[in-house]
RODOTOR-587981 format. One record per residue (C-alpha): z, x, y; residue in three letters. Coordinates in steps of 0.05 Angstrom, whole numbers, padded with zeros to 5 digits, always signed. Example, Ala and Ser with C-alpha at 12.3 -4.5 7.8 and 13.67 -1.06 7.14 Angstrom:
// residues 2
+00156+00246-00090ALA/+00143+00273-00021SER/
***
This chain:
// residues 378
+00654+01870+02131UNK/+00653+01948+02126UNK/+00715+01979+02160UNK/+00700+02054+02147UNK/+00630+02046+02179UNK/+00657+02000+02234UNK/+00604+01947+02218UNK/+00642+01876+02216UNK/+00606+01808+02243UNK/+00675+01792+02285UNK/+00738+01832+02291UNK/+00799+01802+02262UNK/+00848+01775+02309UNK/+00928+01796+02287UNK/+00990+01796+02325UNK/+01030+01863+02347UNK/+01107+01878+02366UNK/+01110+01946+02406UNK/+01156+01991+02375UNK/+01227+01997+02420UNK/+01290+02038+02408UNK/+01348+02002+02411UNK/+01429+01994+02379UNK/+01424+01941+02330UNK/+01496+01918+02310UNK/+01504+01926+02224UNK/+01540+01880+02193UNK/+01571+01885+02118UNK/+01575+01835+02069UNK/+01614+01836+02001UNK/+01638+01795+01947UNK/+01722+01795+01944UNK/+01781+01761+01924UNK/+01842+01732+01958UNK/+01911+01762+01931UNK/+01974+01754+01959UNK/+02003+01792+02010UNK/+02064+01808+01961UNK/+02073+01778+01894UNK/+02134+01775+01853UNK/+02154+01769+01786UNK/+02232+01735+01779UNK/+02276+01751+01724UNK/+02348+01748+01704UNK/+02384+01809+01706UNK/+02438+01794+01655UNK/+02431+01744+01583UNK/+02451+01680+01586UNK/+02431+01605+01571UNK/+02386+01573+01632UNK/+02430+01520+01660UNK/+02379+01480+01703UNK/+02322+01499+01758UNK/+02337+01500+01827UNK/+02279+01496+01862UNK/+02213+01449+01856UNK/+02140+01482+01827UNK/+02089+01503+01876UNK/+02142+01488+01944UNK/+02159+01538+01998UNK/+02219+01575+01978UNK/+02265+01616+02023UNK/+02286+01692+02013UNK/+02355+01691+01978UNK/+02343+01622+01958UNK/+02373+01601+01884UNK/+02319+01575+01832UNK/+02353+01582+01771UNK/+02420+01583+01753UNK/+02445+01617+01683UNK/+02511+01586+01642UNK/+02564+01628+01684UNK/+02625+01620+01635UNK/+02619+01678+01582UNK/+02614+01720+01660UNK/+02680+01687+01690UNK/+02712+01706+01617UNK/+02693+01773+01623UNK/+02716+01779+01699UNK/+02778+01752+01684UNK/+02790+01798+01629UNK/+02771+01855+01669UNK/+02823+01829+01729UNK/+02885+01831+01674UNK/+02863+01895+01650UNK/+02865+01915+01727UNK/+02931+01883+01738UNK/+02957+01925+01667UNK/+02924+01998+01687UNK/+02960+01988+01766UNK/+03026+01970+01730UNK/+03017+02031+01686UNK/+02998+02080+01743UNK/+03066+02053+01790UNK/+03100+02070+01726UNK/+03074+02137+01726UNK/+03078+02158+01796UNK/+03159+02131+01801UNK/+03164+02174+01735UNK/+03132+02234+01767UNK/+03170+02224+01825UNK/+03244+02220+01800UNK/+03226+02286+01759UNK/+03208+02329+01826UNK/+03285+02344+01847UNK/+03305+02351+01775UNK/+03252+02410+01762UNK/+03278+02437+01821UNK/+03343+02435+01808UNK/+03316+02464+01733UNK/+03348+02413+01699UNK/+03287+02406+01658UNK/+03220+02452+01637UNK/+03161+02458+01673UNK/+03126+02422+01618UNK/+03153+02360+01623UNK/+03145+02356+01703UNK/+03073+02386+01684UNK/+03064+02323+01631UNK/+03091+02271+01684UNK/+03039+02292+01730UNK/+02979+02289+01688UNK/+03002+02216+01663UNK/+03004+02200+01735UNK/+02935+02219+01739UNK/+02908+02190+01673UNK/+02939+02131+01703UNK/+02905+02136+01763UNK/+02834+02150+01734UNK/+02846+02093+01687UNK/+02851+02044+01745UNK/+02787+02068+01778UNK/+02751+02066+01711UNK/+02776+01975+01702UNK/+02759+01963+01771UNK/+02694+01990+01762UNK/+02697+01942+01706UNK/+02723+01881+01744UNK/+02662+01903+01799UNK/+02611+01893+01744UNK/+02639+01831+01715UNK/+02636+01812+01788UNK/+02563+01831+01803UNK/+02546+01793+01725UNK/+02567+01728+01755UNK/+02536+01732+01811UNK/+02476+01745+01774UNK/+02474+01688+01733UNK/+02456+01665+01800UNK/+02375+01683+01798UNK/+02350+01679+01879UNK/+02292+01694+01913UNK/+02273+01758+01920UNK/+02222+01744+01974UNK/+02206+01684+02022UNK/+02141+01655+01996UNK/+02113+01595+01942UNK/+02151+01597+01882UNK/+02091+01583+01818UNK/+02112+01540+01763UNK/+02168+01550+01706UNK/+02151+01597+01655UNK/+02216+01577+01607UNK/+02250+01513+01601UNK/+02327+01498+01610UNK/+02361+01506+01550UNK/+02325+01570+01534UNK/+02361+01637+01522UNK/+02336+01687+01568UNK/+02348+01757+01547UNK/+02353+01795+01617UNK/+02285+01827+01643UNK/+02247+01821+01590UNK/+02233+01746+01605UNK/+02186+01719+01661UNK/+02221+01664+01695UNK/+02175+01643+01752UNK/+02130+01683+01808UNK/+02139+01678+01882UNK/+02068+01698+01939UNK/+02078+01708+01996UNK/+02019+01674+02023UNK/+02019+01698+02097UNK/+01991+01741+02115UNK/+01948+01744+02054UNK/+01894+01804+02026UNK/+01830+01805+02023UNK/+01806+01854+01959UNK/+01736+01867+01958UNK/+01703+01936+01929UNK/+01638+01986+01954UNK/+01590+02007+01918UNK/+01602+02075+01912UNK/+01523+02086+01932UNK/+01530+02043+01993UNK/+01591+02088+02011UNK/+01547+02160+01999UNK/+01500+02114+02047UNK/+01542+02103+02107UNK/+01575+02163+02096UNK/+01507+02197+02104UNK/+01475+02153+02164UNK/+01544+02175+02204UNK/+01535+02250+02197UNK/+01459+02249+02213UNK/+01481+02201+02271UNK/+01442+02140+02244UNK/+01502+02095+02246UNK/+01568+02089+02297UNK/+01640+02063+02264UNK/+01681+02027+02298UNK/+01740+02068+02336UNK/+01792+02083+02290UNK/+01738+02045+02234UNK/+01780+01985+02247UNK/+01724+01932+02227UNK/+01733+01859+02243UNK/+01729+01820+02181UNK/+01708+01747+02170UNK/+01721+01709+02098UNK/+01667+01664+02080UNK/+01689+01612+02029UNK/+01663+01585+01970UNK/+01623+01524+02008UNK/+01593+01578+02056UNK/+01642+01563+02113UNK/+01676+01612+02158UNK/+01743+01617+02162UNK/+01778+01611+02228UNK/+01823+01673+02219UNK/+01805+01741+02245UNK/+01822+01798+02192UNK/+01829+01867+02199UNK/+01813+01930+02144UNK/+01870+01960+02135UNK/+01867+02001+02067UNK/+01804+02036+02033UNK/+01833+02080+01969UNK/+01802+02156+01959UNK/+01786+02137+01890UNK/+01724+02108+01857UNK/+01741+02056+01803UNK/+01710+02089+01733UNK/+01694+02012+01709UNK/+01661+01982+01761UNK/+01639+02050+01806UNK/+01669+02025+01874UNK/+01716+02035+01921UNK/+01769+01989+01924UNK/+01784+01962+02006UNK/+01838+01916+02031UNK/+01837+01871+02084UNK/+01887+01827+02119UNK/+01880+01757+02150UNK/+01930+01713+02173UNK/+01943+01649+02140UNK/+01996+01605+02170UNK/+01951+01533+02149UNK/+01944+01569+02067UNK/+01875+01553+02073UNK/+01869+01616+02038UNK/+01895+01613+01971UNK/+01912+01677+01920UNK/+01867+01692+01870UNK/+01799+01649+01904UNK/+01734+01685+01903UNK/+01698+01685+01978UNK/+01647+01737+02011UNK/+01678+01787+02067UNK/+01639+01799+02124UNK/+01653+01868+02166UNK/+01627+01873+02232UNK/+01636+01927+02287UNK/+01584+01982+02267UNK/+01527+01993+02300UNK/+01462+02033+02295UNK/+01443+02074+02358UNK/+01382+02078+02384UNK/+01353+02038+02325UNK/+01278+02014+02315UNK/+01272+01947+02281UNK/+01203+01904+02254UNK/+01196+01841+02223UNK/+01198+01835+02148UNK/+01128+01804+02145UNK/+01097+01871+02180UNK/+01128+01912+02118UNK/+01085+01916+02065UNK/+01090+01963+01997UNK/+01043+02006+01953UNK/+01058+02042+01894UNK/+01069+02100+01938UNK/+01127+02059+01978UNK/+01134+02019+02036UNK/+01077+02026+02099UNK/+01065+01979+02160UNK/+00999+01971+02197UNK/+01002+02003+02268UNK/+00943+01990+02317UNK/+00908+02052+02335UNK/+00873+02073+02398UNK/+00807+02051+02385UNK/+00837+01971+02367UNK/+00834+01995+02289UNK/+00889+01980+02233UNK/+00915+02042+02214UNK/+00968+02051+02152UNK/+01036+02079+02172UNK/+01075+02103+02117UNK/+01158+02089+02136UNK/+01228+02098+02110UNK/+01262+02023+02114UNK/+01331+02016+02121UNK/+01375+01962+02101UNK/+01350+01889+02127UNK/+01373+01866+02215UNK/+01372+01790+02214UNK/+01292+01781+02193UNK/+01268+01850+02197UNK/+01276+01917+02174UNK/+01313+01979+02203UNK/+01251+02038+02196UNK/+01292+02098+02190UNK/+01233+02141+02200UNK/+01146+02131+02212UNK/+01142+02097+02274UNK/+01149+02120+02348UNK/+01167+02076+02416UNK/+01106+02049+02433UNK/+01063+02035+02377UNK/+01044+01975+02367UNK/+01063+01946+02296UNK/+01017+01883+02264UNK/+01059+01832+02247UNK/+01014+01774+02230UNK/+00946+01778+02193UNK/+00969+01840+02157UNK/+00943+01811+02092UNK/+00881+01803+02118UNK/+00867+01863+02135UNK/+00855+01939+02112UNK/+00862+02021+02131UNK/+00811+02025+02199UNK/+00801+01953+02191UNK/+00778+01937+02270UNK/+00827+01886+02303UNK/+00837+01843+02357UNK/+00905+01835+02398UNK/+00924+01756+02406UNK/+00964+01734+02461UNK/+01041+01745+02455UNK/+01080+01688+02429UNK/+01111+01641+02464UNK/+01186+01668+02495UNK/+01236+01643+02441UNK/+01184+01626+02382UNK/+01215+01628+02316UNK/+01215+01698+02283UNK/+01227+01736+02358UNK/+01308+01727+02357UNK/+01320+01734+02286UNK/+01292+01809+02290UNK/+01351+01822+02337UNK/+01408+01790+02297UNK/+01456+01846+02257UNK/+01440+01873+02205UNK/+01477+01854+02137UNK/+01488+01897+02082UNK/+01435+01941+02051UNK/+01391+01904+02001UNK/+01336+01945+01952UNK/+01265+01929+01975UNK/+01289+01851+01994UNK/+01225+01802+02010UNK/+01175+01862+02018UNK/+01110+01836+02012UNK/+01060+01860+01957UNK/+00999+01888+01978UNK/
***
Protein backbone atom coordinates (compact mmCIF):
# COMPACT_ATOMS: atom_id res chain seq x y z
CA UNK A 1 0.00 0.00 0.00
CA UNK A 2 1.29 3.51 -1.17
CA UNK A 3 -0.05 6.32 1.11
CA UNK A 4 1.61 9.35 -0.59
CA UNK A 5 0.12 8.30 -3.98
CA UNK A 6 -3.18 7.27 -2.40
CA UNK A 7 -3.05 3.80 -4.03
CA UNK A 8 -4.00 1.15 -1.17
CA UNK A 9 -6.14 -2.21 -2.03
CA UNK A 10 -8.52 -1.34 1.21
CA UNK A 11 -8.40 1.53 3.55
CA UNK A 12 -7.51 0.76 7.10
CA UNK A 13 -10.25 0.88 9.52
CA UNK A 14 -9.07 2.84 13.15
CA UNK A 15 -11.04 4.25 15.86
CA UNK A 16 -11.26 8.25 16.62
CA UNK A 17 -12.11 10.36 19.94
CA UNK A 18 -13.12 14.02 18.85
CA UNK A 19 -11.14 16.42 20.58
CA UNK A 20 -13.32 18.35 23.55
CA UNK A 21 -12.36 21.09 26.01
CA UNK A 22 -13.07 20.39 29.28
CA UNK A 23 -11.84 20.90 33.42
CA UNK A 24 -10.18 17.82 34.28
CA UNK A 25 -9.67 17.63 38.13
CA UNK A 26 -5.44 17.08 38.91
CA UNK A 27 -4.62 15.12 41.51
CA UNK A 28 -1.04 14.96 43.34
CA UNK A 29 0.65 12.11 44.58
CA UNK A 30 3.87 11.95 46.83
CA UNK A 31 5.87 9.79 48.89
CA UNK A 32 5.80 11.05 52.91
CA UNK A 33 6.21 10.21 56.32
CA UNK A 34 4.04 10.24 59.43
CA UNK A 35 5.61 12.38 62.42
CA UNK A 36 4.05 13.33 65.36
CA UNK A 37 2.06 16.16 65.88
CA UNK A 38 4.48 17.27 68.82
CA UNK A 39 7.31 15.20 70.07
CA UNK A 40 9.09 15.50 73.29
CA UNK A 41 12.19 14.71 74.72
CA UNK A 42 11.91 14.31 78.95
CA UNK A 43 14.69 15.08 81.13
CA UNK A 44 15.45 15.80 84.74
CA UNK A 45 16.11 19.21 85.55
CA UNK A 46 18.27 18.72 88.62
CA UNK A 47 21.07 15.45 89.46
CA UNK A 48 20.03 12.88 91.34
CA UNK A 49 19.77 8.92 91.57
CA UNK A 50 16.52 7.51 89.53
CA UNK A 51 14.35 6.10 92.21
CA UNK A 52 11.82 4.01 90.14
CA UNK A 53 9.55 4.64 86.83
CA UNK A 54 6.20 5.75 87.07
CA UNK A 55 4.62 5.10 84.18
CA UNK A 56 4.37 1.83 81.77
CA UNK A 57 6.36 1.86 78.02
CA UNK A 58 4.40 2.60 75.00
CA UNK A 59 0.85 3.56 77.32
CA UNK A 60 -1.15 6.80 77.04
CA UNK A 61 0.22 9.20 79.48
CA UNK A 62 -1.47 12.36 80.77
CA UNK A 63 -0.04 16.07 80.72
CA UNK A 64 1.51 16.65 84.24
CA UNK A 65 1.55 13.05 84.79
CA UNK A 66 4.78 11.67 86.99
CA UNK A 67 7.05 8.96 85.10
CA UNK A 68 10.00 9.09 87.02
CA UNK A 69 10.73 9.99 90.24
CA UNK A 70 14.52 11.07 91.40
CA UNK A 71 15.95 10.19 95.21
CA UNK A 72 14.40 13.48 96.87
CA UNK A 73 16.49 13.43 100.15
CA UNK A 74 19.85 15.39 99.36
CA UNK A 75 16.68 18.16 98.03
CA UNK A 76 14.65 18.08 101.44
CA UNK A 77 18.36 18.55 103.13
CA UNK A 78 19.03 21.40 101.23
CA UNK A 79 15.37 22.95 101.77
CA UNK A 80 15.62 22.51 105.17
CA UNK A 81 18.85 24.15 105.42
CA UNK A 82 17.77 26.91 103.44
CA UNK A 83 14.41 27.32 105.90
CA UNK A 84 16.95 27.67 109.18
CA UNK A 85 19.01 30.00 107.33
CA UNK A 86 15.59 31.89 106.67
CA UNK A 87 14.51 31.59 110.20
CA UNK A 88 18.42 33.03 111.23
CA UNK A 89 18.52 36.14 108.49
CA UNK A 90 14.52 37.21 109.88
CA UNK A 91 15.87 36.98 113.49
CA UNK A 92 18.82 39.07 112.41
CA UNK A 93 16.78 41.75 110.45
CA UNK A 94 14.00 42.17 113.79
CA UNK A 95 17.28 42.67 115.55
CA UNK A 96 18.22 45.35 113.34
CA UNK A 97 15.13 47.21 112.80
CA UNK A 98 14.34 47.32 116.98
CA UNK A 99 18.11 48.53 117.01
CA UNK A 100 17.44 51.21 114.42
CA UNK A 101 14.42 52.04 116.03
CA UNK A 102 15.44 52.70 119.74
CA UNK A 103 18.35 54.96 118.15
CA UNK A 104 15.74 57.49 116.28
CA UNK A 105 14.78 59.61 119.59
CA UNK A 106 18.28 59.39 120.88
CA UNK A 107 19.80 61.13 117.58
CA UNK A 108 17.30 63.44 118.04
CA UNK A 109 17.75 64.25 121.23
CA UNK A 110 21.84 64.23 120.00
CA UNK A 111 22.70 61.98 122.46
CA UNK A 112 24.69 60.19 119.89
CA UNK A 113 26.47 60.97 116.21
CA UNK A 114 24.95 60.78 113.07
CA UNK A 115 27.15 57.89 112.30
CA UNK A 116 26.00 55.53 114.42
CA UNK A 117 22.15 56.19 113.62
CA UNK A 118 23.58 56.21 109.89
CA UNK A 119 25.31 52.57 110.73
CA UNK A 120 22.00 51.21 112.42
CA UNK A 121 20.17 51.94 109.38
CA UNK A 122 22.29 50.33 106.85
CA UNK A 123 22.45 47.05 109.13
CA UNK A 124 18.77 47.23 109.01
CA UNK A 125 18.96 47.07 105.46
CA UNK A 126 21.79 44.49 105.00
CA UNK A 127 19.49 42.64 107.17
CA UNK A 128 16.76 43.08 105.09
CA UNK A 129 18.48 42.23 101.70
CA UNK A 130 19.97 39.23 103.41
CA UNK A 131 16.51 37.79 104.03
CA UNK A 132 15.37 38.31 100.41
CA UNK A 133 18.62 36.81 99.15
CA UNK A 134 17.76 32.93 101.72
CA UNK A 135 14.32 32.98 100.66
CA UNK A 136 15.23 33.04 97.24
CA UNK A 137 17.30 30.22 98.40
CA UNK A 138 14.61 28.31 100.31
CA UNK A 139 12.37 29.02 96.76
CA UNK A 140 14.99 27.10 94.81
CA UNK A 141 15.50 24.33 97.26
CA UNK A 142 11.72 24.29 96.94
CA UNK A 143 11.40 24.22 93.09
CA UNK A 144 14.69 21.23 93.32
CA UNK A 145 12.30 18.98 95.12
CA UNK A 146 9.72 19.32 93.21
CA UNK A 147 11.80 18.55 90.44
CA UNK A 148 12.99 15.38 91.43
CA UNK A 149 9.51 14.89 90.46
CA UNK A 150 10.02 14.42 86.40
CA UNK A 151 6.12 14.81 84.76
CA UNK A 152 4.83 15.02 81.58
CA UNK A 153 5.37 17.74 79.71
CA UNK A 154 2.69 16.93 77.17
CA UNK A 155 -0.39 14.52 76.98
CA UNK A 156 0.59 11.87 74.51
CA UNK A 157 2.43 8.03 74.36
CA UNK A 158 5.27 7.98 76.51
CA UNK A 159 8.26 5.62 74.28
CA UNK A 160 10.31 3.30 76.24
CA UNK A 161 13.07 3.92 79.09
CA UNK A 162 16.21 5.20 77.91
CA UNK A 163 18.10 4.71 81.56
CA UNK A 164 17.43 2.24 84.14
CA UNK A 165 16.64 2.87 87.95
CA UNK A 166 19.57 3.01 89.84
CA UNK A 167 21.30 5.22 87.29
CA UNK A 168 22.70 8.71 88.08
CA UNK A 169 21.21 11.19 85.89
CA UNK A 170 23.17 14.30 85.54
CA UNK A 171 20.30 17.01 84.82
CA UNK A 172 19.61 17.70 80.97
CA UNK A 173 22.14 16.18 79.56
CA UNK A 174 20.42 12.68 79.90
CA UNK A 175 17.47 11.39 77.74
CA UNK A 176 15.02 9.85 79.99
CA UNK A 177 12.11 8.88 77.79
CA UNK A 178 10.05 10.68 74.71
CA UNK A 179 6.40 11.48 74.74
CA UNK A 180 4.07 12.00 70.75
CA UNK A 181 1.41 13.31 70.73
CA UNK A 182 -0.19 11.16 68.25
CA UNK A 183 -3.46 13.18 67.46
CA UNK A 184 -3.65 14.88 65.41
CA UNK A 185 -0.59 13.61 63.67
CA UNK A 186 1.65 15.18 60.42
CA UNK A 187 1.93 14.20 57.39
CA UNK A 188 5.72 15.28 55.94
CA UNK A 189 6.10 14.74 52.44
CA UNK A 190 8.49 17.04 50.03
CA UNK A 191 8.07 18.63 46.05
CA UNK A 192 10.23 18.39 43.72
CA UNK A 193 11.38 21.63 43.30
CA UNK A 194 10.74 21.12 39.26
CA UNK A 195 7.20 20.02 39.88
CA UNK A 196 6.82 23.27 41.97
CA UNK A 197 8.46 25.70 38.90
CA UNK A 198 5.64 23.47 37.09
CA UNK A 199 2.52 24.34 38.84
CA UNK A 200 3.78 27.47 39.63
CA UNK A 201 4.01 28.07 35.83
CA UNK A 202 0.61 26.29 34.60
CA UNK A 203 -1.18 28.85 37.29
CA UNK A 204 0.20 32.07 35.81
CA UNK A 205 -0.44 31.02 32.16
CA UNK A 206 -3.91 29.91 33.54
CA UNK A 207 -3.38 26.13 32.74
CA UNK A 208 -4.22 25.04 36.24
CA UNK A 209 -6.85 26.47 39.14
CA UNK A 210 -5.76 25.96 43.12
CA UNK A 211 -8.00 25.38 45.41
CA UNK A 212 -9.37 28.64 47.36
CA UNK A 213 -7.07 29.61 49.91
CA UNK A 214 -4.77 26.34 48.21
CA UNK A 215 -6.32 24.38 51.01
CA UNK A 216 -5.95 20.84 49.24
CA UNK A 217 -7.70 17.81 50.68
CA UNK A 218 -5.24 15.23 51.41
CA UNK A 219 -5.68 11.43 51.57
CA UNK A 220 -2.75 8.97 53.17
CA UNK A 221 -2.36 5.83 51.37
CA UNK A 222 -0.66 3.17 53.52
CA UNK A 223 1.87 0.81 52.99
CA UNK A 224 -0.70 -2.15 51.77
CA UNK A 225 -2.24 0.47 49.28
CA UNK A 226 -5.28 1.23 51.48
CA UNK A 227 -6.86 4.59 52.10
CA UNK A 228 -7.12 5.92 55.17
CA UNK A 229 -10.43 6.97 56.53
CA UNK A 230 -9.28 10.43 57.81
CA UNK A 231 -9.56 13.59 55.79
CA UNK A 232 -6.28 15.82 56.09
CA UNK A 233 -5.69 19.19 55.35
CA UNK A 234 -2.13 21.11 54.00
CA UNK A 235 -1.44 23.29 56.33
CA UNK A 236 2.42 24.30 55.99
CA UNK A 237 4.65 24.49 52.71
CA UNK A 238 8.24 26.17 53.82
CA UNK A 239 9.83 29.08 51.33
CA UNK A 240 12.90 27.08 51.24
CA UNK A 241 14.25 24.36 48.95
CA UNK A 242 16.10 21.62 50.84
CA UNK A 243 19.96 21.80 49.29
CA UNK A 244 20.11 17.71 49.80
CA UNK A 245 17.26 16.43 48.36
CA UNK A 246 16.06 19.79 46.07
CA UNK A 247 12.39 19.91 47.43
CA UNK A 248 10.18 21.70 49.23
CA UNK A 249 9.33 20.47 52.41
CA UNK A 250 4.98 20.44 53.02
CA UNK A 251 3.03 19.51 56.09
CA UNK A 252 -0.14 18.06 56.41
CA UNK A 253 -2.51 17.29 59.18
CA UNK A 254 -4.92 14.31 59.70
CA UNK A 255 -6.74 13.38 62.57
CA UNK A 256 -6.04 10.27 64.30
CA UNK A 257 -8.17 9.43 67.26
CA UNK A 258 -8.05 5.15 66.36
CA UNK A 259 -3.61 5.67 65.96
CA UNK A 260 -3.96 3.95 62.91
CA UNK A 261 -1.43 6.31 61.91
CA UNK A 262 1.71 5.77 63.61
CA UNK A 263 5.01 8.35 63.77
CA UNK A 264 7.72 7.73 61.70
CA UNK A 265 5.63 5.10 58.91
CA UNK A 266 6.27 5.73 55.32
CA UNK A 267 2.76 6.05 53.18
CA UNK A 268 1.97 8.06 49.75
CA UNK A 269 -0.13 11.52 50.18
CA UNK A 270 -2.60 12.16 47.81
CA UNK A 271 -3.74 16.06 47.21
CA UNK A 272 -6.79 16.68 45.47
CA UNK A 273 -8.72 19.98 44.81
CA UNK A 274 -6.87 21.43 41.63
CA UNK A 275 -8.22 21.41 38.56
CA UNK A 276 -7.31 22.17 34.96
CA UNK A 277 -9.75 24.54 33.06
CA UNK A 278 -10.83 24.06 29.94
CA UNK A 279 -8.49 21.05 29.50
CA UNK A 280 -8.17 18.67 26.38
CA UNK A 281 -7.41 15.07 27.29
CA UNK A 282 -6.55 11.70 24.80
CA UNK A 283 -5.90 8.31 25.60
CA UNK A 284 -2.37 7.14 26.20
CA UNK A 285 -2.52 4.60 23.38
CA UNK A 286 -3.26 7.62 20.68
CA UNK A 287 0.24 9.23 21.94
CA UNK A 288 2.91 8.09 20.20
CA UNK A 289 6.82 9.46 20.15
CA UNK A 290 9.60 10.15 17.53
CA UNK A 291 12.88 11.34 18.12
CA UNK A 292 11.54 14.72 17.47
CA UNK A 293 8.94 14.26 20.61
CA UNK A 294 5.62 13.20 21.19
CA UNK A 295 2.81 13.41 17.98
CA UNK A 296 -0.74 11.80 17.73
CA UNK A 297 -2.51 10.88 14.51
CA UNK A 298 -5.49 13.24 13.75
CA UNK A 299 -7.89 12.33 10.84
CA UNK A 300 -7.86 14.85 8.12
CA UNK A 301 -10.53 16.00 5.82
CA UNK A 302 -10.08 13.83 3.06
CA UNK A 303 -10.37 10.40 5.79
CA UNK A 304 -6.27 10.50 5.76
CA UNK A 305 -3.90 9.99 8.93
CA UNK A 306 -2.19 12.99 9.38
CA UNK A 307 0.80 13.48 12.15
CA UNK A 308 0.10 16.08 14.82
CA UNK A 309 2.99 17.15 16.65
CA UNK A 310 1.68 18.02 20.70
CA UNK A 311 2.93 19.20 24.03
CA UNK A 312 1.66 16.34 26.71
CA UNK A 313 1.08 17.24 30.05
CA UNK A 314 1.25 15.18 33.05
CA UNK A 315 -0.95 11.79 32.76
CA UNK A 316 -5.54 12.12 33.65
CA UNK A 317 -6.52 8.64 34.73
CA UNK A 318 -5.47 6.70 31.19
CA UNK A 319 -4.69 9.53 29.02
CA UNK A 320 -2.69 12.47 28.54
CA UNK A 321 -3.31 16.22 29.22
CA UNK A 322 -2.06 17.90 25.46
CA UNK A 323 -1.03 21.19 26.57
CA UNK A 324 -0.81 22.37 23.06
CA UNK A 325 -1.36 20.70 19.00
CA UNK A 326 -4.79 19.85 18.94
CA UNK A 327 -8.04 21.89 18.49
CA UNK A 328 -11.98 21.01 19.58
CA UNK A 329 -13.01 19.00 16.99
CA UNK A 330 -10.43 17.03 15.48
CA UNK A 331 -10.71 13.84 15.51
CA UNK A 332 -7.74 11.91 17.31
CA UNK A 333 -6.97 7.92 16.24
CA UNK A 334 -6.93 6.04 19.07
CA UNK A 335 -6.78 2.48 17.86
CA UNK A 336 -4.81 1.13 14.83
CA UNK A 337 -2.31 3.88 15.23
CA UNK A 338 0.50 1.38 14.82
CA UNK A 339 -0.75 0.36 11.83
CA UNK A 340 -0.74 3.10 10.21
CA UNK A 341 1.44 6.10 8.63
CA UNK A 342 1.64 10.17 7.66
CA UNK A 343 -1.49 10.43 4.76
CA UNK A 344 -2.05 6.87 5.41
CA UNK A 345 -6.03 6.73 4.08
CA UNK A 346 -8.43 5.55 6.94
CA UNK A 347 -11.61 4.39 7.69
CA UNK A 348 -13.85 5.60 10.78
CA UNK A 349 -15.29 2.38 12.81
CA UNK A 350 -18.34 2.66 14.71
CA UNK A 351 -18.06 4.34 18.19
CA UNK A 352 -17.67 2.02 21.08
CA UNK A 353 -20.01 0.75 22.98
CA UNK A 354 -21.33 3.56 25.97
CA UNK A 355 -19.15 2.55 29.04
CA UNK A 356 -16.46 0.23 27.16
CA UNK A 357 -13.31 0.00 29.03
CA UNK A 358 -10.75 2.80 28.20
CA UNK A 359 -13.89 5.63 27.74
CA UNK A 360 -14.11 6.50 31.75
CA UNK A 361 -10.62 6.11 32.63
CA UNK A 362 -9.76 9.17 30.18
CA UNK A 363 -11.98 11.27 32.50
CA UNK A 364 -10.57 10.24 35.92
CA UNK A 365 -8.00 13.03 37.61
CA UNK A 366 -5.13 13.40 36.77
CA UNK A 367 -2.15 12.29 39.23
CA UNK A 368 1.04 13.78 39.48
CA UNK A 369 3.25 14.55 36.48
CA UNK A 370 5.21 11.58 35.26
CA UNK A 371 8.23 11.98 32.33
CA UNK A 372 7.07 10.42 29.08
CA UNK A 373 5.03 7.43 31.25
CA UNK A 374 3.74 4.40 28.82
CA UNK A 375 4.26 6.42 25.53
CA UNK A 376 4.34 4.13 22.85
CA UNK A 377 7.41 3.82 20.49
CA UNK A 378 6.89 4.41 17.05
Amino acid sequence: CDWSSDVCSSDLQVSVITVEKRDVPVRYEYVAQTAGYREVEVRARVTGILLKREYREGAPVQKGQALFSIDPAPFQVALARAEADLSVAEVRLAQAKREAARLKPVREAKAISQKELDDSVSAEAVADAEVKSVRARVAEARLNLSYARVESPIAGVAGRVAVSEGALVSGPQVLLTTVTQTDPMYVVFGVPDREHLALRRDVELGRLRLPAGRQFQARVKLGDGTLYDGVGTLGFTDVRVNAQTGTTESRAEFPNKNNMLRAGEFVRIILDGALRPDAIVVPQRAVLESPKGKFVYVVSADNKAEARPVEAGEWSGDGWVINSGLKPGERVITDGVMKIGPGAPVQIAAPPAAGAPGEAAVNAPAKAPANDKGAAKK
